[in-house]
N, C-alpha and C positions, 0 to 999 in steps of 0.2 A: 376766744377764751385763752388763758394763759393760766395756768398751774407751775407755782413754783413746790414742791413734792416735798414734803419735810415731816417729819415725828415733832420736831419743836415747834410750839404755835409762835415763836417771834418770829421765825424763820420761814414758815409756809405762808404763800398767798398765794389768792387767786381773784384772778380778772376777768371781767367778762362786761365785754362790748356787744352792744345791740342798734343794727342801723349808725352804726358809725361812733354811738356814743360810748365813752363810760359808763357800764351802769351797775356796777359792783367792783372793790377795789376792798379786800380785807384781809389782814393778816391772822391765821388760825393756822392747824396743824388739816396738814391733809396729806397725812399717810398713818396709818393704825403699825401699831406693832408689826415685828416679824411674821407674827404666829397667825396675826387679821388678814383674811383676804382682804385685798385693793385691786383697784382696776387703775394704771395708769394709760391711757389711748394716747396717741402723738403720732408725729414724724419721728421716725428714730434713723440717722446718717451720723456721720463721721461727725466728732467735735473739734475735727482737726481744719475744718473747712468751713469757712464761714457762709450763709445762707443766710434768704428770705423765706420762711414758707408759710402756708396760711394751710388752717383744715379746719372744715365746719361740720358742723355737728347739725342733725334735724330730729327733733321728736327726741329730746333726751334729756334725762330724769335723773336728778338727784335728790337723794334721801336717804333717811338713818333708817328707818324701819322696812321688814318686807313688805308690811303694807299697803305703806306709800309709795313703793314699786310698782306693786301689784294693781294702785288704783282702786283699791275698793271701796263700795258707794257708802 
């Protein structure tokens, strides 16, 4: 997955590869106001030094509602 973090929806994407593929590629806003909690996860190191890194996610859940969090039947 790749989040690029932005309030503007021309400016924010995210990307998300599955088994090697592309399987999502969309430009949208994905950070809420000041005032919204957000969750940003990552590597976070120096931007003064260039890197590879990779971090994988398992069993994780995106959604607008608590509901949809929550799973309910």
């Amino acid at each position: 997955m790749h989040i690029h973090w932005s309030e503007d929806p021309t400016k924010g994407n995210a990307r998300l590869w599955f088994d090697g593929s592309l399987v999502l590629d969309k430009k949208l806003k994905t950070k809420g106001a000041e005032a919204v909690y957000f969750c940003q996860p990552g590597i976070h190191r120096s931007p003064h030094k260039p890197s590879v890194d990779s971090i994988y996610f398992d069993n994780f859940v995106l959604a607008t509602t608590l509901d949809e969090v929550l799973m309910k039947p």
